[in-house]
PAMARNU-674752 format. One record per atom (N, C-alpha, C, O): x, y, z. Coordinates in steps of 0.02 Angstrom, whole numbers. Each point is the difference from the previous one (the first is absolute). Layout:
BEGIN
X,Y,Z
...
//
This chain:
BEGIN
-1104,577,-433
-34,-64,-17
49,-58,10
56,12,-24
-62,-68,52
22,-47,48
26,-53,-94
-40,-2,-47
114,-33,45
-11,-30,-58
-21,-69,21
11,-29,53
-56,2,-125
-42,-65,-13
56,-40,-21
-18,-47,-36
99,51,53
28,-41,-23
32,-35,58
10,32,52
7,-101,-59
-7,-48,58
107,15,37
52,12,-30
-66,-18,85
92,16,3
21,-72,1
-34,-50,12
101,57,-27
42,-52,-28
8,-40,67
-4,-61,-2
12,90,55
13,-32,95
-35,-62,2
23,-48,30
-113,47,-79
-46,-20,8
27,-92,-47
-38,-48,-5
82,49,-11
20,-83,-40
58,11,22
42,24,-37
-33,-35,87
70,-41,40
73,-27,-35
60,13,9
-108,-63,-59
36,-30,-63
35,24,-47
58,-8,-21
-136,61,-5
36,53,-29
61,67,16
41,26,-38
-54,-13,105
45,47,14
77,-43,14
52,20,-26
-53,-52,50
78,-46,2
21,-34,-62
52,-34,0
-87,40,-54
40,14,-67
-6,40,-28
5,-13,-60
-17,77,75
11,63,-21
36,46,59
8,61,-4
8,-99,53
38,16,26
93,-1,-6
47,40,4
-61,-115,-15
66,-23,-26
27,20,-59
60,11,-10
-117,-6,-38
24,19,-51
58,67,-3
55,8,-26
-110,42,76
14,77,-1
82,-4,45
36,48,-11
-12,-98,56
40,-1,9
78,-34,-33
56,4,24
-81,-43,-96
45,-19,-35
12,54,-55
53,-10,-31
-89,70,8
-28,36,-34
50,72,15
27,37,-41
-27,-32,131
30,69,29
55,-3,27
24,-56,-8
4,86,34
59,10,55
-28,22,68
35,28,42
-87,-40,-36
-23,13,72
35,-45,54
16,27,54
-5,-77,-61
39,-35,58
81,18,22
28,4,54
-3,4,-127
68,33,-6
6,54,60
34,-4,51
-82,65,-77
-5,61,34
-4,-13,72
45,12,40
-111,-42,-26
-10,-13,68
53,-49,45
-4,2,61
53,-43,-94
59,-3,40
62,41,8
39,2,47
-38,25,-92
51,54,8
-16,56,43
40,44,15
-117,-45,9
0,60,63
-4,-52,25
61,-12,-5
-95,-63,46
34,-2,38
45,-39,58
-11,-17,58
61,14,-98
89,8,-4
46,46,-11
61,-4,2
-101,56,-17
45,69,15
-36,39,11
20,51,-29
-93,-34,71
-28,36,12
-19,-21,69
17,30,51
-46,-75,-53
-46,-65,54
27,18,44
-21,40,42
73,-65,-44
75,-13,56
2,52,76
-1,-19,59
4,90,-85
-2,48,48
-70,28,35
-9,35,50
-38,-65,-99
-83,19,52
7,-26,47
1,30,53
7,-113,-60
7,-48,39
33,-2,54
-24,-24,51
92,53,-55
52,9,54
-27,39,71
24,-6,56
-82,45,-76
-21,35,65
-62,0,30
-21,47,34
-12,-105,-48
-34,-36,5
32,-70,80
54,-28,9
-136,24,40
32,-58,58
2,68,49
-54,15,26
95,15,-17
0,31,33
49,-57,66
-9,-10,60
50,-11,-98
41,-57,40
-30,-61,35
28,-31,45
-97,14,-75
-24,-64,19
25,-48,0
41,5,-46
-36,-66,75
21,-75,-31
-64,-31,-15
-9,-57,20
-51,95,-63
-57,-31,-32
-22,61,-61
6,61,4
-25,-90,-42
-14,48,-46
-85,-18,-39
-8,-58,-17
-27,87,10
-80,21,-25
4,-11,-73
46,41,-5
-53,-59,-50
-29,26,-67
-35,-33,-27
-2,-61,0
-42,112,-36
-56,-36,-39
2,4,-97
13,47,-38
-27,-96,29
20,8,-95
-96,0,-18
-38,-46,12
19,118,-43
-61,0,-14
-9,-39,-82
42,24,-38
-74,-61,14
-1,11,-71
70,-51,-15
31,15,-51
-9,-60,83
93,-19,-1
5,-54,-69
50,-21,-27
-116,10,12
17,-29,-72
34,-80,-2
-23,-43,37
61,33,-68
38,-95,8
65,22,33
48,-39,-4
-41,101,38
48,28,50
69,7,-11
40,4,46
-17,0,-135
52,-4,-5
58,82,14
60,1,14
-83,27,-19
-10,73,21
-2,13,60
40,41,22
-105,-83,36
16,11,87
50,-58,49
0,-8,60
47,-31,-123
55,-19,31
48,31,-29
52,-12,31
-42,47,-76
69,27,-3
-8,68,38
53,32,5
-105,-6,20
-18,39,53
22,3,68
27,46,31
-46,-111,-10
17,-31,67
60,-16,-2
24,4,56
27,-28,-110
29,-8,10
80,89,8
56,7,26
-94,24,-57
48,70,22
-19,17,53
41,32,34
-116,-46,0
12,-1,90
49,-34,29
34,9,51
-36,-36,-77
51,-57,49
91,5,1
48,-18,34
-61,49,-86
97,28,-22
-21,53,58
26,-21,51
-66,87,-34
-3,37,38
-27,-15,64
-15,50,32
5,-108,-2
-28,0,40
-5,-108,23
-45,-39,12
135,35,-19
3,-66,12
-23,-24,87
-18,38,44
25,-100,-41
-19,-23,54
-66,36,26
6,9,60
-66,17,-83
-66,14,19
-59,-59,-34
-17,-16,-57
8,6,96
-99,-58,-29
-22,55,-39
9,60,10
-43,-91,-62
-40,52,-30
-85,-45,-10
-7,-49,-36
-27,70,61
-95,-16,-12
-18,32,-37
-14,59,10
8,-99,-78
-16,16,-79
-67,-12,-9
-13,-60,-8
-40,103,7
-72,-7,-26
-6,19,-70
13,52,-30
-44,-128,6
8,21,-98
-73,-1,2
-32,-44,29
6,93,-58
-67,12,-26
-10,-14,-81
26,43,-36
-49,-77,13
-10,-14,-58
-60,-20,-26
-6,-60,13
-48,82,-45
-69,-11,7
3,-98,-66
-32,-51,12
83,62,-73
-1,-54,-13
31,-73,2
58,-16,15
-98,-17,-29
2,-80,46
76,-33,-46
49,-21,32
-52,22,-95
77,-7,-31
49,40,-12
44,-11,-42
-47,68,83
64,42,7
7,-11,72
58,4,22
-84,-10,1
25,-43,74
23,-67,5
47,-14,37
-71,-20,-67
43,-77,-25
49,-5,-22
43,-43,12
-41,105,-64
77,23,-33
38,20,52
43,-41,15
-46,104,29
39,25,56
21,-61,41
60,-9,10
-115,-44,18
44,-46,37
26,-58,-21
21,-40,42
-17,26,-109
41,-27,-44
78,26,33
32,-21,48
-15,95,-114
40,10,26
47,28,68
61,2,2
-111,19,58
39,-16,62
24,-79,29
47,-8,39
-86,-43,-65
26,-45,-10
76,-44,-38
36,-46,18
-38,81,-66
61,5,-22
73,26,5
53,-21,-24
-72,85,72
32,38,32
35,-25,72
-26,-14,54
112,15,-81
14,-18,69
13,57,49
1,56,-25
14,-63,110
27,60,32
-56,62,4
17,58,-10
-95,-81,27
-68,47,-5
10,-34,76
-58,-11,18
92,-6,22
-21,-25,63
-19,72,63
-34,3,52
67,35,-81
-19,50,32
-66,50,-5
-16,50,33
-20,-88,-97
-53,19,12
-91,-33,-2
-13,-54,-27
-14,74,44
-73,-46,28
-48,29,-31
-14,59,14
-20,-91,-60
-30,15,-71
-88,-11,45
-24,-50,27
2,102,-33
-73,0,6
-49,6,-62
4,49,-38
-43,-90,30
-37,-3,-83
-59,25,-7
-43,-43,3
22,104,-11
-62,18,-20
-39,11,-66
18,44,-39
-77,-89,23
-14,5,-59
-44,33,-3
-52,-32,11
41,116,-25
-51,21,27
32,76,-52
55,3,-27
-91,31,26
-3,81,-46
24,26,63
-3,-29,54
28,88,-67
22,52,61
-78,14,39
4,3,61
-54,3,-82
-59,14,46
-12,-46,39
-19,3,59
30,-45,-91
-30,-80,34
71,-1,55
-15,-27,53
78,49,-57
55,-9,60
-28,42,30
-22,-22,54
7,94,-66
-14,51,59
-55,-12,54
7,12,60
-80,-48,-100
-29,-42,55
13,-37,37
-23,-2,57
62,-35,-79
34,-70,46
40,28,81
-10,-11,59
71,61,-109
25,28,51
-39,42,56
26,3,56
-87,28,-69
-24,41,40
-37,-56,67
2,-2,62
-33,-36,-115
-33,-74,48
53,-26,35
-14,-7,60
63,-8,-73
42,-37,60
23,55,58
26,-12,54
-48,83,-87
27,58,47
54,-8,26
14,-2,60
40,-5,-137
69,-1,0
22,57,27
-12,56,-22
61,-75,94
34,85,4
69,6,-32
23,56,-7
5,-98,-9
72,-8,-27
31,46,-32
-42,22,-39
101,13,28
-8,57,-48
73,-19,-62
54,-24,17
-68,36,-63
42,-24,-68
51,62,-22
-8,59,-13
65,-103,17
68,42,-37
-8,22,-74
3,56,-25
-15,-120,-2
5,14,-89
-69,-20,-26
-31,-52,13
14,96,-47
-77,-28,-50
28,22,-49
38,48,3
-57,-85,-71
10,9,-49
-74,-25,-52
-35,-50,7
30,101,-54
-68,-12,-41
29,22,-61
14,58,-15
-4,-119,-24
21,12,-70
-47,-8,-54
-23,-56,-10
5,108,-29
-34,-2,-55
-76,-45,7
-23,-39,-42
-11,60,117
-64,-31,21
-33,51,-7
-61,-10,-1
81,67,-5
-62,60,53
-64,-15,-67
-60,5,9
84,-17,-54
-44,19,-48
-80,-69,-8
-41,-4,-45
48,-44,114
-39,-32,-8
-26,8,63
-27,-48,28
32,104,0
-63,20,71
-40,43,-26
12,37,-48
-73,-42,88
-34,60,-10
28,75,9
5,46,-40
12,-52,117
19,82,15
66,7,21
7,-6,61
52,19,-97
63,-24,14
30,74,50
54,10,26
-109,26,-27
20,42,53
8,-15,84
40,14,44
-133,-69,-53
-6,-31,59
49,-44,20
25,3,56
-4,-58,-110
35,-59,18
92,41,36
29,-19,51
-8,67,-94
54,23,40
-3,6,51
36,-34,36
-89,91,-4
-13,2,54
10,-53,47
47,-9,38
-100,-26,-49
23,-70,44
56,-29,15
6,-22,57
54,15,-109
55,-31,7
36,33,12
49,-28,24
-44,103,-32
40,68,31
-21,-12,68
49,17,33
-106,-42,15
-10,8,78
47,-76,12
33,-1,52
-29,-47,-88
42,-29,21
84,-9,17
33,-44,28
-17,107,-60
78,11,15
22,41,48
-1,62,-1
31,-115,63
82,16,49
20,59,-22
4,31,-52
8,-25,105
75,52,3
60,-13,-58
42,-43,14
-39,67,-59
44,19,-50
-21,-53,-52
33,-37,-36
-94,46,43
-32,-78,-25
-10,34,-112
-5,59,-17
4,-117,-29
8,35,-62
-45,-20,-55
15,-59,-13
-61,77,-25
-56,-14,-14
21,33,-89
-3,57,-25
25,-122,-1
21,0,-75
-59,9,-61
-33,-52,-8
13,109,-38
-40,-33,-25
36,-11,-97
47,32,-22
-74,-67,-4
20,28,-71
-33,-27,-51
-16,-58,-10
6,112,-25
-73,29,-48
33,6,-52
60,13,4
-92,-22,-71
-2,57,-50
8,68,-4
-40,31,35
81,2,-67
20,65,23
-30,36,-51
16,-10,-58
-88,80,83
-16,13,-10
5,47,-94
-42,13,-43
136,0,53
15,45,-55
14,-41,-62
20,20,-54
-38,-97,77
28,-61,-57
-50,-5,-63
-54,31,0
74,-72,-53
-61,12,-41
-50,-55,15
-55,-15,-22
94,-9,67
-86,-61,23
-35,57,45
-61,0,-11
78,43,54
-46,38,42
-39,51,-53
-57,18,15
88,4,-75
-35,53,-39
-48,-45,-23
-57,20,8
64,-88,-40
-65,-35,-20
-42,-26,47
-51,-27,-22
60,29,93
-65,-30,48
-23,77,-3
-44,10,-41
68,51,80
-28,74,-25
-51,-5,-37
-57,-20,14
87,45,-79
-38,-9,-54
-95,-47,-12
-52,20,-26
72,-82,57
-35,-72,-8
-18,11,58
-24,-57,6
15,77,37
-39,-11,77
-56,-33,16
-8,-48,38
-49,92,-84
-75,-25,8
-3,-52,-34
-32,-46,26
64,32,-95
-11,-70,-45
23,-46,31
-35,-50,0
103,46,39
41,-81,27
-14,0,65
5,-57,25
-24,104,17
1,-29,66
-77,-9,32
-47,40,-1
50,-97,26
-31,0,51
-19,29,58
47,29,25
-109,-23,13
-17,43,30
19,-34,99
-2,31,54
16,-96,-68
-19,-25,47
93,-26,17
18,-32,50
20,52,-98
67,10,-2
35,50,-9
-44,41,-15
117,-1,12
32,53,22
68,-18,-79
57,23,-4
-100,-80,-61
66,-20,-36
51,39,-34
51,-22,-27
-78,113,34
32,43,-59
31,42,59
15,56,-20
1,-69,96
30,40,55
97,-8,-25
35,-48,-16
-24,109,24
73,-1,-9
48,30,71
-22,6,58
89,11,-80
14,39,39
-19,63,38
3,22,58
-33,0,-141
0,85,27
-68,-15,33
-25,57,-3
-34,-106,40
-49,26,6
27,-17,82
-17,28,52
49,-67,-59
31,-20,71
50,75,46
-3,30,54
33,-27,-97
49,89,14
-52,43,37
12,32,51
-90,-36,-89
-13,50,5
-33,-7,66
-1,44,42
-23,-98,-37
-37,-41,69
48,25,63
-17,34,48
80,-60,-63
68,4,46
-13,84,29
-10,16,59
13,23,-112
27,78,11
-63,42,33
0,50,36
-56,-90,-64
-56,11,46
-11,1,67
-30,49,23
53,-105,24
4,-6,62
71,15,17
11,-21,56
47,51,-85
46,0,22
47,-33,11
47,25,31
-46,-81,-49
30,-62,-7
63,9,-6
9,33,-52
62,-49,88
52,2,-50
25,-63,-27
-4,-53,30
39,62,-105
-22,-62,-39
70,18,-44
5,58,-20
46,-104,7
52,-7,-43
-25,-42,-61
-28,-54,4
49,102,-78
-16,-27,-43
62,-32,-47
59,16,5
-87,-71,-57
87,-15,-39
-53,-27,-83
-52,-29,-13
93,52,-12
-10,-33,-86
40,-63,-5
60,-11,1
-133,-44,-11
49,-49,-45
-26,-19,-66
-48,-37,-11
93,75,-42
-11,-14,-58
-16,-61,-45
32,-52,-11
-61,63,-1
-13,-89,-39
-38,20,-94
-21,53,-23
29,-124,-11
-27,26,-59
-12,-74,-10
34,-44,24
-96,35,-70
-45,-71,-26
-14,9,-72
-32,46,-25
68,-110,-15
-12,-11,-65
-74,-5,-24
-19,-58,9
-35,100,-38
-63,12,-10
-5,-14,-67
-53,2,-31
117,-18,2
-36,-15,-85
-30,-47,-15
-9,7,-60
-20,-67,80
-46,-55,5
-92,45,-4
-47,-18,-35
49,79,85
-57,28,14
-41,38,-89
-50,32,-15
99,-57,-13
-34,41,-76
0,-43,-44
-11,18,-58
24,-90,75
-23,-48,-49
-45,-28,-1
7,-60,10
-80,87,-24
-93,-28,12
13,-80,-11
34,-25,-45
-61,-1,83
2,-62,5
53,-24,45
-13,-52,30
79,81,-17
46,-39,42
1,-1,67
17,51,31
-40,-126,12
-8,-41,40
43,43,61
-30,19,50
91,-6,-57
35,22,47
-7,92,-10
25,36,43
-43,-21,-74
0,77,-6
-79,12,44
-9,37,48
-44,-85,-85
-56,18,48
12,-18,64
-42,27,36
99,-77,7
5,-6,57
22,73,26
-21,34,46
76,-24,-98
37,80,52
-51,49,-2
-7,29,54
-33,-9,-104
-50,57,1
-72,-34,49
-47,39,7
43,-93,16
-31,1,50
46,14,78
-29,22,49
94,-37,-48
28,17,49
5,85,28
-1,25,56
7,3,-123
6,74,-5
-60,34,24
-1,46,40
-40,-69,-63
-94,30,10
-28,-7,53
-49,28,24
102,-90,6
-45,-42,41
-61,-30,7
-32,-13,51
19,1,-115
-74,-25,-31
10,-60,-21
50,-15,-32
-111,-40,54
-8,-56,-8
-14,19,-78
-36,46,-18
79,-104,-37
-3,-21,-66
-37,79,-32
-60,14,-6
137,38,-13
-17,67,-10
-32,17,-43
-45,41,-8
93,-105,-45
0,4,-86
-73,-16,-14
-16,31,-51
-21,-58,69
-63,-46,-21
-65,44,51
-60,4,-14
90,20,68
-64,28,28
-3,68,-5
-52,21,24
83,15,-42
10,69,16
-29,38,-65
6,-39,-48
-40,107,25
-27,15,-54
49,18,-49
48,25,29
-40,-27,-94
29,-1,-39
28,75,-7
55,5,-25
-84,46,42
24,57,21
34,14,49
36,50,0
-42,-97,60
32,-3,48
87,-24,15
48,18,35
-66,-75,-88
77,-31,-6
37,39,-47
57,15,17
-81,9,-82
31,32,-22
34,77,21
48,28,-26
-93,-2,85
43,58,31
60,-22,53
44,37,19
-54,-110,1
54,-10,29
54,-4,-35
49,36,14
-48,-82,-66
56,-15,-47
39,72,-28
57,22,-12
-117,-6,10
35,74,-18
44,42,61
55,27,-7
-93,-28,63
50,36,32
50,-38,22
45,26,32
-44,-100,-45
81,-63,42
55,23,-63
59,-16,4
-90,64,-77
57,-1,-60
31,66,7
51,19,-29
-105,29,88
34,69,-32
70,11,48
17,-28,52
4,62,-77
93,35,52
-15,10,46
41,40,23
-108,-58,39
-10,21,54
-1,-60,48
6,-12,60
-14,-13,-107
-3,-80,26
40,-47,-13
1,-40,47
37,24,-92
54,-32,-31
27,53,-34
-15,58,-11
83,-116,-9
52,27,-62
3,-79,-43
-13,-59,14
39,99,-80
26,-76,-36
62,-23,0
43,38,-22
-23,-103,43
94,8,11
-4,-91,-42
-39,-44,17
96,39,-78
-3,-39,-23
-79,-55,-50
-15,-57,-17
-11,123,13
-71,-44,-39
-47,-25,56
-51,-30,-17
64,40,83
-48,-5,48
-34,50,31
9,54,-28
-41,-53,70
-48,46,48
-9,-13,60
-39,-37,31
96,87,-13
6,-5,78
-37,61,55
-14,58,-15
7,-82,63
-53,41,27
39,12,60
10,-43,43
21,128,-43
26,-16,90
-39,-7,45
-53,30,-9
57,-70,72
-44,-26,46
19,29,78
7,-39,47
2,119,-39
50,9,41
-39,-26,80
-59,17,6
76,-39,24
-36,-33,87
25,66,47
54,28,-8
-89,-15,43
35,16,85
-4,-25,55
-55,-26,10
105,22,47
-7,-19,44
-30,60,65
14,59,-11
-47,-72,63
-5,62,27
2,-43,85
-31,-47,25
84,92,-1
18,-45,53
-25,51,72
20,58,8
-66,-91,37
-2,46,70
10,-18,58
-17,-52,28
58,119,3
22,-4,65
-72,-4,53
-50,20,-29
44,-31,67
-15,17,85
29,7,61
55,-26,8
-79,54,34
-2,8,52
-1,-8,53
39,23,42
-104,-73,-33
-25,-10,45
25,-30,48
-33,-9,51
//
């Protein structure tokens, strides 16, 4: 049975302050620079295939603070190359934000910012209509899959777009985390039918191992302060437990049986620990990186 509860994607407003929040809240950004600056570094290196032009596309690239410190470890590996940067970003003020700060940014001369405001479906049409033949070094899709319909399909697509040694980043929620045991769990109640919001790693692994795919995996650990989420009434706790659910306004729409099995499972040892009078929730991410061929 399909849930009657509205997804959070659906108020714009709302999700970019429960977005932010969830990022003043976690160490998710921490994590995700420390792979990559000490992980990044060597995918990248074998990648080009000795071009003096380079392909990538940022799916999902957000206010892009994340797909310039990206580009910019291309560029330690792979100085003196142009790089043709396609940012896909379906919203209209995280794209204002992104070219804010490339604006601010000095020494981006080496690269040529293409702006798409559009969902990954809405790029894959575009691209098919211009009957782009071009083929892309680096794609990267961070923490989007979960707002396509068929994120099996959408790989696909952007897997036919990668070169020769070409590298197709994705990174998810990791299935063994206790945010993946509570979308599990919550499947039919939080997600949408016409979205993919409770897809993790492992459903992706399994997609991968299905067709044979070969696919390098990495843990990046992360953990988010959740003790706001158990104070009824608090403003910023219902932001994070709508971030978590991915449910538009969780606290107020969701059945009273419903929230209370969540709360229950964000308190048990499977899902958090308590460290200092708080409630932390490890948030572990993966990256899953693929080679080609072609």
């Amino acid at each position: 049975m399909a849930s009657s509860l509205k997804s959070l994607v659906n108020d714009d407003d709302r999700y970019q302050k429960s977005f932010q929040l969830f990022l003043e809240r976690s160490s998710e950004h921490q994590c995700m620079q420390d792979f990559i600056h000490n992980k990044l570094p060597d995918i990248l290196a074998s990648i080009g295939d000795g071009k003096s032009h380079l392909n990538v596309i940022g799916v999902g690239s957000g206010a892009g603070e994340i797909d310039l410190e990206m580009l910019s470890e291309l560029h330690k590996k792979h100085p003196g190359v142009m790089v043709d940067n396609e940012v896909v970003e379906p919203s209209h003020q995280q794209l204002y934000n992104y070219k804010v700060l490339v604006s601010q940014k000095p020494d981006l001369d080496y690269i040529k910012f293409n702006w798409n405001t559009m969902t990954a479906s809405e790029f894959e049409e575009h691209w098919k209509a211009e009957k782009a033949t071009k083929k892309v070094d680096f794609i990267h899709m961070i923490q989007m899959l979960y707002y396509v319909k068929d994120p099996e399909a959408t790989i696909r697509f952007f897997q036919s777009l990668l070169g020769k040694n070409g590298k197709l980043l994705i990174i998810l929620v990791s299935g063994k985390s206790g945010w993946g045991k509570l979308w599990r769990t919550y499947r039919a109640q939080l997600c949408q039918p016409d979205l993919s919001q409770c897809v993790t790693t492992g459903d992706i692994k399994s997609f991968l191992d299905s067709k044979g795919v070969r696919y390098q995996s990495y843990e990046l650990p992360s953990q988010m302060d959740i003790t706001e989420c158990f104070t009824e009434g608090d403003e910023k706790g219902e932001l994070l437990l709508d971030f978590l659910t991915e449910v538009l306004d969780f606290s107020n729409t969701a059945s009273p049986e419903l929230r209370a099995g969540v709360l229950e499972m964000l308190r048990h040892p499977d899902c958090s620990v308590e460290s200092n009078e708080k409630m932390l929730k490890p948030s572990t991410f993966m990256g899953e990186k693929r080679n080609t061929t072609t």
